[in-house]
N, C-alpha and C positions, 0 to 999 in steps of 0.2 A: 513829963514834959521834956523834950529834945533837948540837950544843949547844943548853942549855936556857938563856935568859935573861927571869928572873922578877922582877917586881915587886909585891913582897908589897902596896905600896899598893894598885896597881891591879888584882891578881889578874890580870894578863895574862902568858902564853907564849907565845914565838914557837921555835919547835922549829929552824925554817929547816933541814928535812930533804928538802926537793922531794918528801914523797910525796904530796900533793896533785895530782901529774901522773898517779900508777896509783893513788889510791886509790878502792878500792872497784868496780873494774871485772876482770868473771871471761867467759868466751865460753861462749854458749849457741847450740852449733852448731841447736837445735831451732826455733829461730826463722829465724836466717841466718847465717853466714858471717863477716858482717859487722857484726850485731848484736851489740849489749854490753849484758847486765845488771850495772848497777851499782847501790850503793847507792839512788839515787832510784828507779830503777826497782822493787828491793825494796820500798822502805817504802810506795811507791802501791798495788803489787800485792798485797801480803802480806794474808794473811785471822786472822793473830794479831788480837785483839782488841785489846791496849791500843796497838797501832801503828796500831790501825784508828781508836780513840779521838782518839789524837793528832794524824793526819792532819787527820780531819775537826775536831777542836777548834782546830787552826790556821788552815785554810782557812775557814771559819764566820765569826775572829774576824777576819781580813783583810778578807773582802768585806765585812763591817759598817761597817769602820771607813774603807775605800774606798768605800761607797756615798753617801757625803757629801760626795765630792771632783769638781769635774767637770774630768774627764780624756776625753781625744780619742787622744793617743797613747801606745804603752806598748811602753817596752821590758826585758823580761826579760834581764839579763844572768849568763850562766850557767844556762841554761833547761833543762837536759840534756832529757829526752825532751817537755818542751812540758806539762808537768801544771798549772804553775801558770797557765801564760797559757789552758790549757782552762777551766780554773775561772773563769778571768774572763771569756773568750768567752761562756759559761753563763748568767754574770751578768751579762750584756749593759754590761757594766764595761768602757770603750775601744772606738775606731773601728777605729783601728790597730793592728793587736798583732806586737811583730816580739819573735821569740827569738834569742841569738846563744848558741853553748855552743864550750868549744875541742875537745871530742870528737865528730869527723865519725860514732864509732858512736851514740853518744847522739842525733845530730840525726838519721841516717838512721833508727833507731825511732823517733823523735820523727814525722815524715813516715809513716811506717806506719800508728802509732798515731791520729797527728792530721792528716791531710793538710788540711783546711783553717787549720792554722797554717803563718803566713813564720818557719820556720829555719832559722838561718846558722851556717855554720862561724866562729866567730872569736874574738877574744884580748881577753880583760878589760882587759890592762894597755892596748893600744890599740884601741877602741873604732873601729869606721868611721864616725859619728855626728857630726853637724858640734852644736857648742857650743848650751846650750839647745833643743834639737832635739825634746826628746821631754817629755811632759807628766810622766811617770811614768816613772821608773826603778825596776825591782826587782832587789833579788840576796837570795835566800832562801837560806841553808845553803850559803855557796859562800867567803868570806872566813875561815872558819876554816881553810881547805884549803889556801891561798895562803903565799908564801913573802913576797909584799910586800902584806900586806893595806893599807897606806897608800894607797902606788900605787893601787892599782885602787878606793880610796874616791874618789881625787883624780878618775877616769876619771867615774865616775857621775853625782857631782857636775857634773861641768863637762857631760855631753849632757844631763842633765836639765832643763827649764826650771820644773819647782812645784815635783814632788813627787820625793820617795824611800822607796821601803818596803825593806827589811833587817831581815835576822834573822839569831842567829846561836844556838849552842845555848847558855844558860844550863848551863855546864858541868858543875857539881855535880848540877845534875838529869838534866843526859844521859848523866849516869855512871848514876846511881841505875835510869834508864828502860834501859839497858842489862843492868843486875844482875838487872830483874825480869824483861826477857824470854829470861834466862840466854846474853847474848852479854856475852863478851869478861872473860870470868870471873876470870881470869889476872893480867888487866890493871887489876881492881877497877870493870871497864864503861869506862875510859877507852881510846876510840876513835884507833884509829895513825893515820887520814887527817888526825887534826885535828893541825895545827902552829901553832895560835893557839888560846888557851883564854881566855875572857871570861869574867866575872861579869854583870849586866845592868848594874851600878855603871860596869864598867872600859869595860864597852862604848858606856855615854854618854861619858866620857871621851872614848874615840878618836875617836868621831861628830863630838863636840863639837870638834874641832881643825879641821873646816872651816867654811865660812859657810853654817852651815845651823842648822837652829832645832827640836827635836825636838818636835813637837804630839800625840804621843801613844805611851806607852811601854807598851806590853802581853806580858803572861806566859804565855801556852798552854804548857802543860808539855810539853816542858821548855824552853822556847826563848825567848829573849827578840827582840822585834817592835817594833818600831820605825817610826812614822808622820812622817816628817820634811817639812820644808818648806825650799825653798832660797831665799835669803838675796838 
């Protein structure tokens, strides 16, 4: 059984159940072998409309808010198939663009899907990234999954040398955004991969425990977005 350790102040859980290692990943012999659809992969591909909504109301309000930043290098940590770093190739957003994800299925579609993107097999908690190294750091949707989300805020930080973009779901609405597209019914929309649950309050909070400086905190439903500067 999980333990559940909750802080009614901060409205944060940490489940520390390791399913963050399989969640959300099922095999789609129709592709390859070795290919894995996983959640990211659903929510980019999917033709439901208010996943379509949301998608693009997230990625819209990112590049806006990164189109004011000048960034040279970028690295996506936890990239799974390379969507977000396509979006920014698009947007001619970064020189550099390197993805690291720790599921070798996720980066070999990623390579399918995006062959002009660089990605790597590798581990959030250790980063192969020498200190200040990269202009931009991002992790979108990937530290609610985590059994040590500290750790791997500490990682980001430290290969970043400006920026960091983060997100994580505003949980009370990614319950709700689950009820309406009738997943996870059972569970009242709350999601088994997630073993950390934020509010956008609890989530400044934890942000705020490094030397970094939050310059813009944004809501695309359901998700709270985060524009940070390092310190």
């Amino acid at each position: 059984m999980s333990q559940i350790n909750k802080s009614k102040k901060d409205s944060f859980v940490n489940l520390n159940d390791n399913t963050e290692k399989n969640a959300g990943a099922r095999w789609i012999p129709e592709l390859n072998k070795e290919m894995v659809m996983t959640f990211n992969y659903i929510k980019h591909s999917s033709k439901h409309p208010i996943r379509r909504w949301m998608v693009e109301g997230f990625y819209k309000q990112m590049l806006r808010d990164l189109s004011d930043l000048q960034i040279n290098s970028i690295l996506d940590a936890g990239c799974g198939e390379g969507y977000t770093l396509d979006r920014l190739l698009k947007a001619d957003i970064g020189l550099n663009l390197t993805g690291v994800d720790y599921s070798r299925a996720a980066v070999n579609l990623g390579k399918e899907l995006f062959p002009e993107l660089d990605l790597k097999v590798g581990n959030i908690y250790n980063l192969q990234f020498g200190d200040d190294s990269e202009d931009l750091v991002i992790c979108t949707e990937v530290l609610e999954h985590l059994e040590y989300p500290r750790r791997a805020l500490g990682e980001l930080v430290r290969v970043s040398r400006k920026y960091l973009v983060l997100s994580v779901p505003h949980e009370p609405f990614f319950s709700l955004k689950n009820l309406l597209i009738g997943r996870n019914i059972m569970r009242l929309g709350s999601s088994k991969g997630h073993v950390n649950w934020w509010t956008t309050r609890a989530f400044h909070r934890f942000v705020n425990e490094e030397k970094v400086n939050i310059i813009k905190s944004r809501h695309p439903f359901p998700f709270t977005l985060l524009i940070i500067e390092k310190l």
